[in-house]
N, C-alpha and C positions, 0 to 999 in steps of 0.2 A: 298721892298727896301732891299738890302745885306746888312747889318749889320759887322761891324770892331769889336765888343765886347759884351761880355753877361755877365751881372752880376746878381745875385741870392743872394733872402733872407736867412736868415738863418735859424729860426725856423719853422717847419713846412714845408718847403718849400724843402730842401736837407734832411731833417730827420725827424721823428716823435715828435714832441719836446712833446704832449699831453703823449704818451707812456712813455717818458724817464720821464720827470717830476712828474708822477703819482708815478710811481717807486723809483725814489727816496725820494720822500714827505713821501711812507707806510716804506721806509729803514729807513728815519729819527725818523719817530713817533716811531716807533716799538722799537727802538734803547734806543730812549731818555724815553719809556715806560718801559721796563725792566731794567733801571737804576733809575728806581723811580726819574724822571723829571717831568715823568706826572703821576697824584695821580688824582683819584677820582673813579665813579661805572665804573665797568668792562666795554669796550667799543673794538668793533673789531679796526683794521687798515682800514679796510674798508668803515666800516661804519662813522668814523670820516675823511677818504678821501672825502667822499662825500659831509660831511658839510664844508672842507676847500675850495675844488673847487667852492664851492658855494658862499664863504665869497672870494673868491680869482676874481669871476666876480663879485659878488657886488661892492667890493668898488673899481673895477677896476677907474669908471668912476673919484673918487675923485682924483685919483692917475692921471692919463690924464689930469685932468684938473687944478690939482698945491693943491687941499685943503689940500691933504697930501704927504709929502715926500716919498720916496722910502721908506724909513728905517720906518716911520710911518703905511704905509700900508702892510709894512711885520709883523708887529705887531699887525694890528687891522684885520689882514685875519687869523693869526695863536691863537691869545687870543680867536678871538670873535669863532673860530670853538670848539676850546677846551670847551668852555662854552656851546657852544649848545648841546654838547655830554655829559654835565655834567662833565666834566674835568678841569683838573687847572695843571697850571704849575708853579711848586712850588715855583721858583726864578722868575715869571713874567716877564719874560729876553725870546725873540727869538732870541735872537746871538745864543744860542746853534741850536737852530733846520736849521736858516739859512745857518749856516753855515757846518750844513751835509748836507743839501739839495744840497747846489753849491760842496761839495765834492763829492756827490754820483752823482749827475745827469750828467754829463760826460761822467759816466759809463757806462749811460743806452743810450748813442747818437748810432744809426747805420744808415747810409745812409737808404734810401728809394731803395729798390731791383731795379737796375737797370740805379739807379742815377749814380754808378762810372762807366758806359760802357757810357753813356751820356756824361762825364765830360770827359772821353777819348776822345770821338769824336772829341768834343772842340777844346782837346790840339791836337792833331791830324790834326787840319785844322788849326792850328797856332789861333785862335778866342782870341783873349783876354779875360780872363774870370776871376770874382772876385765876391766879397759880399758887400752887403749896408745892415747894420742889425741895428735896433735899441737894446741897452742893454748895459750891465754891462764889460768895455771891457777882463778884467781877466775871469768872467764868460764865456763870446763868445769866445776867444782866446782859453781856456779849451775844447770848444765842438768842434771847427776848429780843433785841433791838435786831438781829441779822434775820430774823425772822417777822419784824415788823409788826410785832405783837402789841405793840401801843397803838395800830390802828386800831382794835376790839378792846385794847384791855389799862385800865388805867395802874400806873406804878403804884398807889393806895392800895391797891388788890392785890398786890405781886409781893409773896412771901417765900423767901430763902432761909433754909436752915441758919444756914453761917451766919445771920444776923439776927436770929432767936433763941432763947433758950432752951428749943426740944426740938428734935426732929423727929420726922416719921421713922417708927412705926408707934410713935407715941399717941395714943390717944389723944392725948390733953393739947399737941399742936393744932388738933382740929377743931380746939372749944377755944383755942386763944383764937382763932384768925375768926370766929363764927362771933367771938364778946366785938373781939376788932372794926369789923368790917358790919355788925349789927346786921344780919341775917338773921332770918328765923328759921327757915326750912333750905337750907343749904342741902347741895349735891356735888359729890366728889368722883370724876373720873380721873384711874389710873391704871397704868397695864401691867402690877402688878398685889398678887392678892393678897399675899403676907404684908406687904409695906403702904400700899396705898387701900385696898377694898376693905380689908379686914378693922384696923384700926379706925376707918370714916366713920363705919359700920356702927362700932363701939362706942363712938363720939355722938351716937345717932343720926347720923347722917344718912342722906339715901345716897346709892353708891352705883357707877358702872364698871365693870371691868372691860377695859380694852385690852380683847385677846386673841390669838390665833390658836389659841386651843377646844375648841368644838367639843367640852364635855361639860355637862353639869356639875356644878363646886355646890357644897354643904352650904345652905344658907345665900348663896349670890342669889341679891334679886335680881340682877339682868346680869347680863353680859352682850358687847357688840363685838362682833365679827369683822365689820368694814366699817369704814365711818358713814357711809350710807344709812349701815342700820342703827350706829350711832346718834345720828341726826334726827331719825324717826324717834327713839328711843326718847331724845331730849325734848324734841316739839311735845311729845305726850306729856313731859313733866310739868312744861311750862305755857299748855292752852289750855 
């Protein structure tokens, strides 16, 4: 089926979000460590990356599922890492670290090689093309604009959780932006299957997954590997 519009996740999905957020988390620590923030035995930036990434899926699930607030799990991913490294932060406050993390990680957004001649094509075939992204809407506005995402994609299109009433893995977020935006034969790529492929799916959408997992999933009709065959993938929907 020809496809009227394509819309794209945010993280992960147009750029590295794993890359830029590492990056800025060792700019944060490092920063708030030589300002004597954080006190205790000598510990790398690395080696305490490791333990926050780790504290940062653990209590992912409590965060998904309401036991703790947003603001709560940035608190108990950044305390509880500090402590497994033997560390402490002196004023027990993550307002500082959070708040260079969302200033530096912007800096670290760069499309995926090969994303803006894709995004060209789009605009080029007239496709209507936007974002359905769950998060923080100042945060995601920051990584859209550092990422230059208004050359391909008009703010009309560009839809954040934090300023709707559902988010993904909701079905019904993909029937409001499709009533919204007046598509008929929408397409959703996202690089993940439970949050973004599954739920388009459901909404009737046609759907890609962006993935580096090389195996067939129950029901995916496509899956892209590179954005190479991403691109091939898309020109098919929309000549």
């Amino acid at each position: 089926m020809k496809v009227d519009a394509v819309f794209f996740d945010l993280d992960n999905t147009l750029y590295d979000y794993e890359r830029a957020f590492r990056l800025a988390a060792l700019q944060s620590f490092t920063e708030l460590w030589k300002e004597g923030n954080i006190t205790g035995e000598a510990a790398s930036a690395e080696q305490w990356f490791r333990r926050f990434k780790s504290c940062c899926d653990r209590f992912w699930g409590e965060y998904e599922n309401g036991q703790l607030s947003r603001s709560a799990y940035q608190k108990k991913r950044f305390l509880h890492s500090l402590k497994e490294c033997g560390l402490l932060s002196v004023s027990r406050d993550t307002l500082s670290f959070e708040q260079l993390l969302r200033h530096y990680i912007s800096s670290y957004c760069v499309l995926f090689a090969g994303m803006d001649g894709l995004l060209q094509a789009l605009k080029d075939h007239q496709i209507l093309t936007g974002i359905i992204t769950n998060g923080e809407e100042v945060l995601q506005k920051k990584k859209i604009k550092a990422l230059s995402l208004d050359d391909w994609i008009s703010s009309e299109t560009v839809f954040i959780s934090d300023t709707m009433p559902l988010k993904k893995p909701d079905p019904k977020i993909f029937s409001l932006v499709q009533k919204q935006s007046g598509c008929k034969h929408p397409l959703y790529v996202g690089d993940t299957w439970e949050l973004d492929i599954l739920p388009a799916q459901k909404a009737g959408w046609e759907a890609i997954w962006m993935t580096t997992q090389n195996e067939k999933t129950e029901n995916a009709l496509h899956a892209a590997f590179s954005i190479c065959q991403l691109h091939k993938l898309l020109i098919s929907y929309i000549e």
